[in-house]
FITOR-323535 format. One record per residue (C-alpha): x, y, z. Coordinates in nm, 2 decimals, m for minus. Example, Ala and Ser with C-alpha at 12.3 -4.5 7.8 and 13.67 -1.06 7.14 Angstrom:
! residues 2
1.23,m0.45,0.78;
1.37,m0.11,0.71;
END
This chain:
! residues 284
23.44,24.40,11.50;
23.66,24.52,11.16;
24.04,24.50,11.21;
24.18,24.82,11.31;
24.37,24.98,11.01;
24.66,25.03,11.19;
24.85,24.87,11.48;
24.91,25.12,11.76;
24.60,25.22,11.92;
24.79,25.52,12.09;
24.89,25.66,11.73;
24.58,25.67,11.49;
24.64,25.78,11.16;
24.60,26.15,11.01;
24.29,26.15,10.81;
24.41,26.31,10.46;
24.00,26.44,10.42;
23.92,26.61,10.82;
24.30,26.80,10.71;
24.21,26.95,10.37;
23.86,27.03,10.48;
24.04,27.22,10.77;
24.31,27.35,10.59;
24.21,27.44,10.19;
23.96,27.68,10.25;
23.89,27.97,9.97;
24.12,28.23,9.96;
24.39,28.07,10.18;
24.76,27.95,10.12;
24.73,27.63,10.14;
24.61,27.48,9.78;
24.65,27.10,9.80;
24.79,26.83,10.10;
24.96,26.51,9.99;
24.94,26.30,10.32;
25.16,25.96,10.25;
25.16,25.64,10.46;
25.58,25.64,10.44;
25.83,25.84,10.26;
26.22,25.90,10.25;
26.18,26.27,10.30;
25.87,26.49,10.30;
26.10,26.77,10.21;
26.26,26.59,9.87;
25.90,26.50,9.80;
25.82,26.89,9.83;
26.11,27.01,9.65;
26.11,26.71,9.36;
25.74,26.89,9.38;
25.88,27.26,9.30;
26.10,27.15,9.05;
25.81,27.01,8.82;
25.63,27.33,8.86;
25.40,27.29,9.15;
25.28,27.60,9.27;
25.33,27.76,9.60;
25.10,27.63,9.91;
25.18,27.24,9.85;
25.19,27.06,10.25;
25.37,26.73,10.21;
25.28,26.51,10.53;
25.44,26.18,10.61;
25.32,25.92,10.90;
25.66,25.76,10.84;
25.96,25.89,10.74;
26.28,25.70,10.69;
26.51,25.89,10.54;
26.47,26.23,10.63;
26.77,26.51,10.68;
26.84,26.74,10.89;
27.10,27.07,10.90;
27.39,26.94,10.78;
27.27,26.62,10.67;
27.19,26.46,11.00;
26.90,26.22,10.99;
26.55,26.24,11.15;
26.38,25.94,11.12;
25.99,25.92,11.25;
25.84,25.58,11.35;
25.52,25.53,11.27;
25.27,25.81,11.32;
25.47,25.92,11.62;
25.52,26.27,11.53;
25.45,26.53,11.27;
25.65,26.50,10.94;
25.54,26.78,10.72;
25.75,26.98,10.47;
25.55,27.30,10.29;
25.63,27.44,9.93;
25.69,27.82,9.92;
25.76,28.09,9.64;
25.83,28.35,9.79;
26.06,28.52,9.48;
25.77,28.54,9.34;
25.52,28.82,9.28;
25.14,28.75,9.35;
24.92,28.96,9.16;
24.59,28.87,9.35;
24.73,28.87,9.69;
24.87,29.17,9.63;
25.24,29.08,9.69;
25.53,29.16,9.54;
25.88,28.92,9.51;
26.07,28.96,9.85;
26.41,28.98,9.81;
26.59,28.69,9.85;
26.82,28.80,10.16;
26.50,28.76,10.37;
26.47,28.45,10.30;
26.65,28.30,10.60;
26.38,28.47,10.78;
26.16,28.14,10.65;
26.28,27.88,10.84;
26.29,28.13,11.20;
25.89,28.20,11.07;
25.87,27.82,11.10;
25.97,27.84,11.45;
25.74,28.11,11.56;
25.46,27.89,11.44;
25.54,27.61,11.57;
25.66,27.70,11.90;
25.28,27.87,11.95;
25.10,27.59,11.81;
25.31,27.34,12.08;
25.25,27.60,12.41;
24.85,27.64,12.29;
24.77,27.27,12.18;
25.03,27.05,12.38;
25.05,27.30,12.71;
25.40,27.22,12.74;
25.68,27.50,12.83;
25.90,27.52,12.49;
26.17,27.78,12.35;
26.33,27.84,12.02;
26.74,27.75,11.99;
26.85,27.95,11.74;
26.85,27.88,11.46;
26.60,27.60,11.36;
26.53,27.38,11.72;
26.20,27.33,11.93;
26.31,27.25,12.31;
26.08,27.18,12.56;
26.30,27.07,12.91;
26.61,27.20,12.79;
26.59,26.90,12.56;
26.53,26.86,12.19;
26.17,26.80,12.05;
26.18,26.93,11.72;
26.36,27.07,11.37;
26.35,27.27,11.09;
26.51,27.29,10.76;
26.47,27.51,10.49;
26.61,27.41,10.16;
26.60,27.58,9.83;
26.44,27.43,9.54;
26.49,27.66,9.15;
26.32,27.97,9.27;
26.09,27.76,9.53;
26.18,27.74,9.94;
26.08,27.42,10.12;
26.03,27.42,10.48;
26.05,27.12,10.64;
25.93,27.05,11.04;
26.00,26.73,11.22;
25.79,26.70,11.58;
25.84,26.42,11.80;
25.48,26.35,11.92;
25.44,26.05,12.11;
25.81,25.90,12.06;
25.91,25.68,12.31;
26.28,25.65,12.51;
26.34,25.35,12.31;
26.31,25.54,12.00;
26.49,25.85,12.04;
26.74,25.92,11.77;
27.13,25.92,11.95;
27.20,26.27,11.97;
27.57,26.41,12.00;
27.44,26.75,12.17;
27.10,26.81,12.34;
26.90,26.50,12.42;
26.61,26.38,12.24;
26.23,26.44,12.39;
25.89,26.43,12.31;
25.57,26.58,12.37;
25.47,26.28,12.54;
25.79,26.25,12.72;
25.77,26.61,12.81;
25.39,26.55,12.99;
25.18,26.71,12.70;
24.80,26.77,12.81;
24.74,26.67,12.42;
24.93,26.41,12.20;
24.64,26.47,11.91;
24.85,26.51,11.62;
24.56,26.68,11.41;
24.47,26.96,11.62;
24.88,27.01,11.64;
24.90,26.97,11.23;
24.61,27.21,11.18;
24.76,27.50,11.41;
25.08,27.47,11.30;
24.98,27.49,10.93;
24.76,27.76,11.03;
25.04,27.98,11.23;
25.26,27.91,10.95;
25.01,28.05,10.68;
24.92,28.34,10.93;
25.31,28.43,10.96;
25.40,28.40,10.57;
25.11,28.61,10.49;
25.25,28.91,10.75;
25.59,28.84,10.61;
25.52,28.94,10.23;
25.27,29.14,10.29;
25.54,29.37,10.46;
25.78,29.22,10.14;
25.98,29.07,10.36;
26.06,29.28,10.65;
26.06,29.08,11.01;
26.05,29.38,11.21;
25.73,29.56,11.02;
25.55,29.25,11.03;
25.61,29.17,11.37;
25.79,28.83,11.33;
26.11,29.01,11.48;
25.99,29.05,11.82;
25.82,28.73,11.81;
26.12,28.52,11.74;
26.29,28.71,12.01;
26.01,28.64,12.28;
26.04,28.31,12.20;
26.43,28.26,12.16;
26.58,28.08,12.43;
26.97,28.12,12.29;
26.92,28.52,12.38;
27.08,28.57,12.73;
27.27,28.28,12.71;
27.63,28.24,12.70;
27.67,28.02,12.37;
27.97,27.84,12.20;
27.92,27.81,11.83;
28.12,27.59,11.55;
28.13,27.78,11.27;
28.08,27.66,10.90;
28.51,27.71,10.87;
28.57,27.51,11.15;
28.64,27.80,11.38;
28.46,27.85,11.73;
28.28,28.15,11.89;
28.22,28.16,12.25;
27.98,28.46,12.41;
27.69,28.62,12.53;
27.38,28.65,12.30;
27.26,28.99,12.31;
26.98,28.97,12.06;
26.90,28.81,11.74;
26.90,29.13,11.47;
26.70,29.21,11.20;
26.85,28.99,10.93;
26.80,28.70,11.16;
27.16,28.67,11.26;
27.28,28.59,11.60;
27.48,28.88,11.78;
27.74,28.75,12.01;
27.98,28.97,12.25;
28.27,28.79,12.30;
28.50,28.82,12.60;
28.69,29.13,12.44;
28.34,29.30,12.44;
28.36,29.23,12.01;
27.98,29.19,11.84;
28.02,28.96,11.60;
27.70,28.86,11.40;
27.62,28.49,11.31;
27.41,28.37,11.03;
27.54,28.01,11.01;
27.64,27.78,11.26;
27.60,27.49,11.57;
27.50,27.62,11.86;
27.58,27.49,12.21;
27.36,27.65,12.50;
27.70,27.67,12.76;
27.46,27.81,13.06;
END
């Protein structure tokens, strides 16, 4: 019998030709996949990408990341094809002719990385059948405990989005975590750990979203993304204290998440104040 090409039987590798048969179909977003054994970050990669002039629709994938970043430069490292690593390249300041899309305005853009969410909360609940929420502004939890991340970074006039999914991460590899604890799908007593069928409907949500988003140029509410991300938001209800980019703090009620994405807090003096940056702490 040939030696297996990898050494965990449990994680078997992403095949970079099953993903772009799926995936880079006519027509569609997504124009070319670069699936690497092990990178630093998928989302440098993307965005060193962007800067040379790739176009819009690029999917960076990693099976091992060891360097990657997260809001506010915290680190998520992946073992070994133990979770998804993907960043995606997006342009969305600019117009496309034969999609019929103009440039959205660069204020919606902080809509992106919430889109992200959306996506990849539905493509955990239909493929994993696990229970998962959205913590504003960029977390997956599933168990009140954290399973995944987003970060969206601007590159020139490019956007990279950049996902990090623990898949089949064990205790022992957990990242320390100074808030929520770590979890995985695994952990969290997924019906499927198949990282494919996960990769495919994620990518596929995501293109499904972005195309709603500028075909309405931008606008969450028009294209339905709004009440989406509000279904799905688990901060909304909760009494929340957030550390603000100053250094101040912000304790209160989430009543909604509005329009521009921001958080809307009532604080104790019955004051709205609207959030667009920040830590979040779920309080109860």
């Amino acid at each position: 019998m040939p030696a297996s090409p990898y050494t965990d039987l449990e994680r078997p590798p992403l095949s970079a030709r099953n993903l772009e048969r799926a995936l880079l179909t006519p027509g569609g977003l997504w124009r070319r996949l670069d699936l690497r054994t092990e990178t630093g970050s998928t989302n440098a990669d993307a965005a060193d990408a962007a800067r040379a002039g790739e176009p819009e629709g690029l999917i960076v994938v990693a099976e091992q990341q060891v360097a990657g970043r997260g809001r506010r430069d915290r680190q998520w490292v992946s073992p070994p094809r133990a979770g998804i690593t993907v960043s995606v390249l997006l342009r969305p300041g600019v117009a496309d002719v034969e999609r019929g899309w103009g440039a959205v305005p660069s204020r919606h853009f902080g809509w992106l990385s919430l889109l992200a969410g959306v996506a990849l909360l539905e493509a955990v609940q239909r493929v994993a059948e696990v229970d998962a929420a959205l913590k504003w502004p960029n977390d997956l939890l599933v168990q009140d405990a954290k399973c995944a991340g987003i970060l969206a970074e601007a590159a020139g006039d490019a956007v990279v989005l950049g996902i990090g999914l623990n898949v089949t991460t064990r205790p022992g590899e957990l990242p320390p975590t100074t808030g929520l604890p770590a979890t995985s799908l695994q952990l969290a007593g997924a019906r499927s750990t198949d990282r494919d069928p996960l990769l495919r409907a994620l990518l596929r949500g995501l293109a499904r979203w972005y195309t709603g988003w500028r075909d309405a140029t931008g606008d969450a509410e028009m294209c339905g993304l709004l009440g989406a991300y509000r279904r799905g938001c688990a901060t909304v209800g909760r009494t929340v204290r957030v550390h603000l980019p100053a250094g101040a703090e912000l304790v209160g009620e989430v009543t909604t998440v509005d329009a521009d994405g921001q958080l809307v807090i009532r604080s104790a003096d019955g004051r709205e104040n609207r959030i667009s940056a920040g830590d979040v702490v779920h309080v109860r």
